[in-house]
Residue frames as a rotation matrix with the C-alpha (Angstrom) as fourth column:
UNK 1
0.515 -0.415 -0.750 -10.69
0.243 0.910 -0.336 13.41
0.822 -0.009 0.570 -44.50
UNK 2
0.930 -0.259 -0.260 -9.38
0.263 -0.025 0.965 12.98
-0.256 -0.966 0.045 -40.95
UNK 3
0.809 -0.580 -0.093 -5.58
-0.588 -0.796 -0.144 14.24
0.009 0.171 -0.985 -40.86
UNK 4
0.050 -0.720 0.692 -4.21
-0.564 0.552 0.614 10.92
-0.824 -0.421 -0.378 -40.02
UNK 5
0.157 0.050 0.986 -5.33
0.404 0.908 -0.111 9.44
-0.901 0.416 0.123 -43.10
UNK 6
0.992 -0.033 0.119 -4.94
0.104 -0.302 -0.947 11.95
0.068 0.953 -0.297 -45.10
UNK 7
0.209 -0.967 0.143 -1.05
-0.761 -0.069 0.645 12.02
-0.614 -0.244 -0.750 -43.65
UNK 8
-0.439 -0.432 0.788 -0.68
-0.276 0.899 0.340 8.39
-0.855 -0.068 -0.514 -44.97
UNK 9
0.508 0.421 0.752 -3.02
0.433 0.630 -0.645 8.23
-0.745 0.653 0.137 -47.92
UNK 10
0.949 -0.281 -0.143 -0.54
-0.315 -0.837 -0.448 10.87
0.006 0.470 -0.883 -49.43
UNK 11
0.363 -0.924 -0.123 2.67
0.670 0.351 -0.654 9.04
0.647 0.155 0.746 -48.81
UNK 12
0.687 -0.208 0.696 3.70
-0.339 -0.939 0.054 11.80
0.642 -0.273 -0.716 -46.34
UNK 13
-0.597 -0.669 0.442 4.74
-0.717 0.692 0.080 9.12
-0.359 -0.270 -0.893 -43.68
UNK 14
-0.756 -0.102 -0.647 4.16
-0.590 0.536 0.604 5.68
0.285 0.838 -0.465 -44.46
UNK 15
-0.661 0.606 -0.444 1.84
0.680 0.733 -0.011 3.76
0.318 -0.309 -0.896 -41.90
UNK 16
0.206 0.901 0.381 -1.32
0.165 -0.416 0.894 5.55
0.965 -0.121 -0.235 -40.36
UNK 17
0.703 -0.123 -0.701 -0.29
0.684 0.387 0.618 4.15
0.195 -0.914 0.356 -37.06
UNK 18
-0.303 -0.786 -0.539 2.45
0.772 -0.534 0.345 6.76
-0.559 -0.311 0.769 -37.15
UNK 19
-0.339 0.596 0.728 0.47
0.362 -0.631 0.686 9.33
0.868 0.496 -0.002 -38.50
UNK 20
0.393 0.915 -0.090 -1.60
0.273 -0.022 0.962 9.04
0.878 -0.402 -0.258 -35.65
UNK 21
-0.260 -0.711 -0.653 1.82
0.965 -0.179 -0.190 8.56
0.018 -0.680 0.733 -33.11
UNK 22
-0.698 -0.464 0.545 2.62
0.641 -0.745 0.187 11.85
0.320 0.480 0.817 -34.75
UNK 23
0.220 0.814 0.537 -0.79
0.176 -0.575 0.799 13.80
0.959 -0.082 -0.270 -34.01
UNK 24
0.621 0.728 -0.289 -0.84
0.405 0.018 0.914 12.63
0.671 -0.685 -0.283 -30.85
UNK 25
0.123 -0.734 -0.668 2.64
0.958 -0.087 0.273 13.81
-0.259 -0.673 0.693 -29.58
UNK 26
0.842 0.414 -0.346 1.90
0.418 -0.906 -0.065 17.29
-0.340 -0.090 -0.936 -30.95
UNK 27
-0.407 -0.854 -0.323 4.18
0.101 -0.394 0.914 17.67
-0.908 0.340 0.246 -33.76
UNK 28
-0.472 0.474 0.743 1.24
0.879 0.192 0.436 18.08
0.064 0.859 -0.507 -36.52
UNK 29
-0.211 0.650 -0.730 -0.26
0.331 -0.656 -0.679 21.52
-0.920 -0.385 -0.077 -36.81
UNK 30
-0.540 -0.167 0.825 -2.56
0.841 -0.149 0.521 22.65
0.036 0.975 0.221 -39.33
UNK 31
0.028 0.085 0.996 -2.63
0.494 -0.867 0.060 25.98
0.869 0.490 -0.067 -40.44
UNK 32
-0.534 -0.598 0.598 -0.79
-0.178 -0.612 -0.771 26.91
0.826 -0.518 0.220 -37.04
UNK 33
0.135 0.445 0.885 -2.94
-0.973 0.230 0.033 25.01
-0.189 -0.865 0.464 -34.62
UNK 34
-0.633 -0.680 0.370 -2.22
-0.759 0.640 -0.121 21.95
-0.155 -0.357 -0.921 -33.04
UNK 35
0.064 0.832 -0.551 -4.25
-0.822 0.357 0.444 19.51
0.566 0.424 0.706 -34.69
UNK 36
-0.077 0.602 0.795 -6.24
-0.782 0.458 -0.423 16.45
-0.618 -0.654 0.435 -33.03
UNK 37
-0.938 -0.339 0.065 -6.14
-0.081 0.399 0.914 13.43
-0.336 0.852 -0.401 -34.95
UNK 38
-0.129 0.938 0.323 -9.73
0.843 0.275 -0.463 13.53
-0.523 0.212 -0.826 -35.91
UNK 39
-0.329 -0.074 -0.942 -8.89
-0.345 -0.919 0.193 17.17
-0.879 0.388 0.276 -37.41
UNK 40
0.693 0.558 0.457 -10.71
0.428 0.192 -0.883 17.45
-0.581 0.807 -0.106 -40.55
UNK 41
-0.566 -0.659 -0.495 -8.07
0.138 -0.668 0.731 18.42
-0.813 0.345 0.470 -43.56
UNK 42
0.680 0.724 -0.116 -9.36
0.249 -0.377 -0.892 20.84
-0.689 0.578 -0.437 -46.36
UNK 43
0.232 -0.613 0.755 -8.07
0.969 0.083 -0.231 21.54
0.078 0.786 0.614 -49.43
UNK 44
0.452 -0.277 0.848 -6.02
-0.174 -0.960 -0.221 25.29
0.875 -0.047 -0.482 -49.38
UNK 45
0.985 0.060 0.164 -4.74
-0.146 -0.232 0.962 23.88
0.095 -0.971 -0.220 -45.49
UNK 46
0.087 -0.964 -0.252 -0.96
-0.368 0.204 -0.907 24.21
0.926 0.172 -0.337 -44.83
UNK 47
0.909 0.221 -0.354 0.07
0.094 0.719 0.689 21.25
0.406 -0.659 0.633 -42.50
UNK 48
0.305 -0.898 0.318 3.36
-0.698 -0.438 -0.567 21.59
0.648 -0.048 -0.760 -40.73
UNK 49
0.922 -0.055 -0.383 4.97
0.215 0.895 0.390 18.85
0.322 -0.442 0.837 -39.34
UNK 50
0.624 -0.589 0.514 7.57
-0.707 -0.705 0.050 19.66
0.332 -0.395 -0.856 -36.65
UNK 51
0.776 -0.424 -0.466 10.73
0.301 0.899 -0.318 16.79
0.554 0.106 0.826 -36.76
UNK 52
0.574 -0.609 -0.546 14.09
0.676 -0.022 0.736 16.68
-0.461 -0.793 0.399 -34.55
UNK 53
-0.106 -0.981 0.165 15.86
0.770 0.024 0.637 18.24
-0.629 0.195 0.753 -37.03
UNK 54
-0.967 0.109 -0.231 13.47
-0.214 -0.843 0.494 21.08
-0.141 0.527 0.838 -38.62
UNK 55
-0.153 0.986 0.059 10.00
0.155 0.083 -0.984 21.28
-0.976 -0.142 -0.165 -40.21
UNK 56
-0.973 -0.228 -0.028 8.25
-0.017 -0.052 0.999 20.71
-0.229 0.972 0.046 -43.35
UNK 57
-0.225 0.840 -0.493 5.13
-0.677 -0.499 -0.541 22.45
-0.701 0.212 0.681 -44.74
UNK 58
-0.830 0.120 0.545 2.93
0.515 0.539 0.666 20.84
-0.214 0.834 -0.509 -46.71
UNK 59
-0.717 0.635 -0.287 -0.04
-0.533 -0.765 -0.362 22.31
-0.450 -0.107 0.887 -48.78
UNK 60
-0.561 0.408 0.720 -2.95
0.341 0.907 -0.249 20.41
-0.755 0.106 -0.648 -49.25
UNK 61
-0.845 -0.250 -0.473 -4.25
-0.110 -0.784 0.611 20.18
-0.523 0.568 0.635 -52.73
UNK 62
-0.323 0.853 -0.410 -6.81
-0.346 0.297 0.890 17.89
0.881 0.429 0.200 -53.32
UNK 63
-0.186 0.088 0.979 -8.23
-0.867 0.454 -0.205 15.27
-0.462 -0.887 -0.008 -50.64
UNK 64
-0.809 -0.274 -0.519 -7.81
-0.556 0.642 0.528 12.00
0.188 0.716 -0.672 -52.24
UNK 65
-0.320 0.920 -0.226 -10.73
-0.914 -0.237 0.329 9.74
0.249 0.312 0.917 -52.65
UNK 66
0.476 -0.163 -0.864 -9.06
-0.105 0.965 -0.239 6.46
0.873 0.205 0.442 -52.21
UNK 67
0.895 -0.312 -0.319 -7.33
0.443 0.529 0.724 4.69
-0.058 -0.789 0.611 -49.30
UNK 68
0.112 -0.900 -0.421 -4.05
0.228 -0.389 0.893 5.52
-0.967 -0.196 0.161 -50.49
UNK 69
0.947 0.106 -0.304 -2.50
-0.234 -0.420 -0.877 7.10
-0.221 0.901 -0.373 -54.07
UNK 70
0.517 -0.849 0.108 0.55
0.846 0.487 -0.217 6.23
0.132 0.203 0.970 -55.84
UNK 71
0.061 -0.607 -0.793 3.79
0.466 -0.685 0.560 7.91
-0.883 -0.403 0.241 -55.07
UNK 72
-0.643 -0.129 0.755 3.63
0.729 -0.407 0.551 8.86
0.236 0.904 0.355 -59.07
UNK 73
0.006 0.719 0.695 0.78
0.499 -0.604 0.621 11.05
0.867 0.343 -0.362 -58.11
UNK 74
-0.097 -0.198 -0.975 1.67
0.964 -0.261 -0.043 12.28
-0.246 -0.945 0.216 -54.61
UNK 75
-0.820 -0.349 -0.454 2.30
0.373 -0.927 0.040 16.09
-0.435 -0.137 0.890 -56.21
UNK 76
-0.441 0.759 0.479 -1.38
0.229 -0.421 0.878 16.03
0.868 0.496 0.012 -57.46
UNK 77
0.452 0.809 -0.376 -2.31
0.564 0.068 0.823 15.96
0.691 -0.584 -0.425 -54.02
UNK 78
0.714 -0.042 -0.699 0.07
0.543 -0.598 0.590 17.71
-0.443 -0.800 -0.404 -51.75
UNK 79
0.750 -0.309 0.584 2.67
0.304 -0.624 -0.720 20.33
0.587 0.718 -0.374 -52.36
UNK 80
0.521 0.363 -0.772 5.68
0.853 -0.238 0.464 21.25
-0.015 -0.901 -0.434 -50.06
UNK 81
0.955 0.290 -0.062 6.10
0.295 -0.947 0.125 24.75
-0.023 -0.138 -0.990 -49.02
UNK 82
0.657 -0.597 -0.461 9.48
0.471 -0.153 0.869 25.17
-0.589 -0.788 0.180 -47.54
């Protein structure tokens, strides 16, 4: 799953469209490289998302199958690190 959708089908941020913002201004990097929004994400990758005010790891646990998952299930699929 591309990195934008898997940003948004996780609840991470909320629209794709900003997902994608987000890629493209080079504040998404996974597993320590600046990711592309077409970046494939795998399960075991840690995603780091770099904000005005700090960063927050996330580890990816599954890759969800659906469009989007409920926020009840959000911690079957990612995990964060920090």
């Amino acid at each position: 799953m591309r990195i934008d959708k898997w940003l948004s089908a996780v609840n991470v941020v909320k629209r794709r469209t900003i997902a994608q913002d987000m890629v493209k201004s080079g504040v998404v990097f996974i597993n320590g490289i600046k990711a592309k929004p077409s970046k494939e994400v795998k399960v075991g990758d840690k995603i780091t998302i770099e904000y005005l005010k700090g960063r927050k790891i996330f580890e990816v646990l599954q890759i969800p199958t659906t469009k989007t998952v409920p926020k009840s299930a959000k911690d079957e699929y990612v995990r964060e690190v920090n």
